[in-house]
N, C-alpha and C positions, 0 to 999 in steps of 0.2 A: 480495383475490383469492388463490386458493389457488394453491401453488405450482405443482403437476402442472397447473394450467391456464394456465400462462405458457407462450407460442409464441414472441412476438417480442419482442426489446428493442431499444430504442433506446441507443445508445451517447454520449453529446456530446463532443465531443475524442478527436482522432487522433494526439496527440501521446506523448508519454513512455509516462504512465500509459493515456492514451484507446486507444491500440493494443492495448493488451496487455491491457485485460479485453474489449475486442470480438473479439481471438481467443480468449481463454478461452472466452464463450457460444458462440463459433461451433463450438471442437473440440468443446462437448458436445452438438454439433447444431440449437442453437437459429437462428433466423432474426435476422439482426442488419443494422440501419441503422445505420450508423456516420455521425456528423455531423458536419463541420466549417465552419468562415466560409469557407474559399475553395478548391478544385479544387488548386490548390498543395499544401495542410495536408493535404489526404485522400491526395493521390498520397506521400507523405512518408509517411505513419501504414502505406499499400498496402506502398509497400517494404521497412518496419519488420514487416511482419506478414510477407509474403514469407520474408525472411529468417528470422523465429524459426519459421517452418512449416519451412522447408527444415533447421535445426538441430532443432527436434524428430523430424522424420523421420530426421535420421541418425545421431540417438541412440535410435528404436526405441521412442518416446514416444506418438505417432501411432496413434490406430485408425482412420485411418480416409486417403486419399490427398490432401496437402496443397491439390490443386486443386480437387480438391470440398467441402473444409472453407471455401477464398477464397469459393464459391460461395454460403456462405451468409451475406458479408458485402455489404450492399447499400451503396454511398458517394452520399452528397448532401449538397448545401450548405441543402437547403429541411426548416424545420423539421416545414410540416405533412407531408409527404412520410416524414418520419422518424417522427413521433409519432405520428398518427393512429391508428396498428394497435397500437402497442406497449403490453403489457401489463408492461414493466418496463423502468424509464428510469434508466441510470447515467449520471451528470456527470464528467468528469474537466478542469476548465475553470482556468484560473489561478487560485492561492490568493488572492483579492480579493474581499471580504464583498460590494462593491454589485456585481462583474462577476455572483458566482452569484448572489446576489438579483434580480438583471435576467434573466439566462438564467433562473431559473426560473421569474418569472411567462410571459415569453414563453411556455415548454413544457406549464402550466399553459392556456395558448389552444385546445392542441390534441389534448392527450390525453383517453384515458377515462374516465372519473369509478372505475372501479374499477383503474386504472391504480398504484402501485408505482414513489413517488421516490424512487432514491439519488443524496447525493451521495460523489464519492471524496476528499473535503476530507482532509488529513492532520492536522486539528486546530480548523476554524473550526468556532461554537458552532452547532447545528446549530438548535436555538431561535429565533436572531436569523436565519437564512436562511430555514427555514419561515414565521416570522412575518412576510413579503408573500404569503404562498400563503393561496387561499380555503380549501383544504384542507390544512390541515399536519398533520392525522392520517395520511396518507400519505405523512409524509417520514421519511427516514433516510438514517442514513449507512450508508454498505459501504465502509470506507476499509482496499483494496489496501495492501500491501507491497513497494515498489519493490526490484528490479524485477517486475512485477507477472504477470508470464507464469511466472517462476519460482520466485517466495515462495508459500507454502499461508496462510498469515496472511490474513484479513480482520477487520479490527473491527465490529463491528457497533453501532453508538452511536446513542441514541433520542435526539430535543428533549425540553422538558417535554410536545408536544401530540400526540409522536409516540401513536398504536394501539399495543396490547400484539402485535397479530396483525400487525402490519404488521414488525415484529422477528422473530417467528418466521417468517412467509412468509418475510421476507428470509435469514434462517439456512438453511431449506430449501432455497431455490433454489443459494444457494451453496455446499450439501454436492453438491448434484445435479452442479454443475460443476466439483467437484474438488477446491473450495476447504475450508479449515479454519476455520470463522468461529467469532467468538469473540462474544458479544455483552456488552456494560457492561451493569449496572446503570443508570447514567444518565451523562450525558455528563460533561466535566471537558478543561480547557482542552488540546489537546494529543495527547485520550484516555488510553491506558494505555502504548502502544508509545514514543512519541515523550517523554512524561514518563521515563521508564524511560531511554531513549536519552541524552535531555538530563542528567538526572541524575548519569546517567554521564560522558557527556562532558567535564560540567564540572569534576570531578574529576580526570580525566583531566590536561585543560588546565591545573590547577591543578596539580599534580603535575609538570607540563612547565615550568610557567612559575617553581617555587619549586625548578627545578633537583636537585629528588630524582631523577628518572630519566628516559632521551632518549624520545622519541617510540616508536620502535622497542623499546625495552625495555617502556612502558605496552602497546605492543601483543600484545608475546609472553607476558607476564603473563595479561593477557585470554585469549589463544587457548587458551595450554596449563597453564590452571586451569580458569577462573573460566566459559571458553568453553564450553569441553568439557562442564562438568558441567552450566551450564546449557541447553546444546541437548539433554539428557537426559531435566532431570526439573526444570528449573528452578529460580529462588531460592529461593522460598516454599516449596518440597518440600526443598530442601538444607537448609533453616537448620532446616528438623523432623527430615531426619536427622543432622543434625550435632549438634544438641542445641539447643533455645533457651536453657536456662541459659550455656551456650559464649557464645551470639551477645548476650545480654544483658551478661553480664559485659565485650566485648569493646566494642559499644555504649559499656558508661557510660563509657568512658575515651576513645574514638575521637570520636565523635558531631560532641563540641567542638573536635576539630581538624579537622574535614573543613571542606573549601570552602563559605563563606554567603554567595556573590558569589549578590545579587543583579538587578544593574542590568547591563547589558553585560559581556559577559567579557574580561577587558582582555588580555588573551595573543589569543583572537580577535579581537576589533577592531583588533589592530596589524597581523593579518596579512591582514586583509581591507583597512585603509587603504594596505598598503604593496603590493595588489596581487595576494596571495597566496594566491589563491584554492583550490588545488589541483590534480589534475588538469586541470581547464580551461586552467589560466594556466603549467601547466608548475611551480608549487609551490606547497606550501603548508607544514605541517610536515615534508616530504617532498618530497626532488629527485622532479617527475616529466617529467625530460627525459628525449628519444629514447624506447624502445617499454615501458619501466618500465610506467606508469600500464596501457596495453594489455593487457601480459602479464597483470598481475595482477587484469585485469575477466576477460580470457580465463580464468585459472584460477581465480576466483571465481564465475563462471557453469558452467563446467564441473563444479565441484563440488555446485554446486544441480542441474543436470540430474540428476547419478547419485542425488541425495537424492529427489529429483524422482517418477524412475523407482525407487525402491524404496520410497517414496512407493503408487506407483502398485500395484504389486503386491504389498502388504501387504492394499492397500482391497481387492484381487481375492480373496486367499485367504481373508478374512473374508466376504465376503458367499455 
């Protein structure tokens, strides 16, 4: 299916991520069934979408009035109700290989035959989830950027059975919506964001845990280097203009002392056994008692809207 003839999606999951790409097709007009197991999970996802309508309208994000954007989202708990019309179908359901391989044949009962699956998996192999579908030339991933109402990022990640066209429709529809898709070459456990992330991380961690430098120092290193330059023009462009002889030379000596944990990271497994979850649990590597954790989603989200909106009207002056 071509992209300009997609009218209605179907959304599965109202939750975190499931709310936030059923607003996204609905600001850019499309007709959206949002679908969840119970009238509870959809009033929850309702409130959540409420909300980021009412914060995008009072940062001036909005074309259009938050209540006729609600309007074009339909809520039900019944699949065929949801599938039946939808010419593009996004999952956002628990990361568990047999829950989406069950959600998907169900959806599979009731859609199109020219119908457009994705799932928002943050990393499950999208190969083994198609492989229960009669047609898994029509799957794919569209895997959002938490949080997903405010990151431009999608990935775009084919199975082995994925259509070549079914990658490109999917890239189309997601420019049409705002979004910035990136599509793999082919899949890889994790994709490219989250390998990248974790990479990091573990470094990080390592670095934390061998008492070279506290939490809060790994973090302002990041921000006011390594951050800055990569929201620009990224790695791969940095280490061409920095010189790759530089980044080679510094490699053969570095390489061997960087972190090879591969089995559990043992500075995270201590903090995860002792309870220390993070913001949820009030800490993690970081006191976040009283409104700390708060402020700092507050001033992290605030900073994506203004990204957001100049975002927004860059795509205006170009076209």
């Amino acid at each position: 299916m071509q992209a300009t003839a997609i009218k209605t999606i179907a959304n599965i999951g109202a939750g975190t991520m499931g709310h936030a790409t059923a607003l996204q097709f609905a600001m850019a007009g499309y007709t959206v069934n949002l679908l969840d197991v119970s009238t509870e999970a959809l009033e929850a996802g309702r409130q959540q979408i409420e909300h980021d309508l009412e914060t995008f309208n009072h940062t001036g994000i909005l074309n259009d009035f938050p209540t006729k954007i609600l309007d074009h989202i339909h809520f039900t708990t019944d699949y065929k109700t949801a599938l039946t019309d939808a010419d593009f179908v996004i999952e956002s359901v628990i990361e568990d290989m047999a829950i989406k391989q069950s959600v998907w044949q169900k959806v599979e009962q009731f859609v199109k035959p020219d119908a457009i699956l994705a799932t928002n998996t943050s990393g499950l192999d999208p190969t083994k989830i198609q492989a229960v579908l009669t047609h898994p030339e029509r799957f794919v991933v569209a895997h959002f950027m938490n949080p997903a109402q405010l990151m431009p990022l999608v990935e775009v990640v084919p199975g082995d059975h994925t259509a070549p066209e079914i990658v490109t429709e999917t890239v189309a529809l997601l420019k049409h919506v705002g979004k910035h898709p990136v599509p793999l070459k082919k899949a890889a456990l994790g994709f490219v964001g989250n390998r990248i992330q974790l990479a990091v991380l573990r470094e990080a961690f390592h670095i934390i845990g061998a008492d070279i430098a506290t939490p809060e120092a790994v973090d302002d290193i990041i921000k006011y280097s390594l951050g800055r330059r990569w929201n620009l023009i990224g790695p791969v462009a940095s280490a061409d203009l920095g010189g790759l002889d530089v980044f080679k030379s510094i490699s053969d000596y570095l390489y061997a002392d960087l972190s090879h944990q591969q089995g559990p990271d043992p500075h995270l497994q201590e903090k995860v056994e002792q309870g220390k979850l993070g913001l949820k649990t009030g800490e993690g590597f970081y006191d976040w008692s009283g409104e700390t954790g708060q402020k700092l989603v507050q001033f992290r989200d605030e900073a994506l809207l203004k990204q957001l909106k100049a975002d927004q009207q860059e795509n205006h002056s170009e076209q």
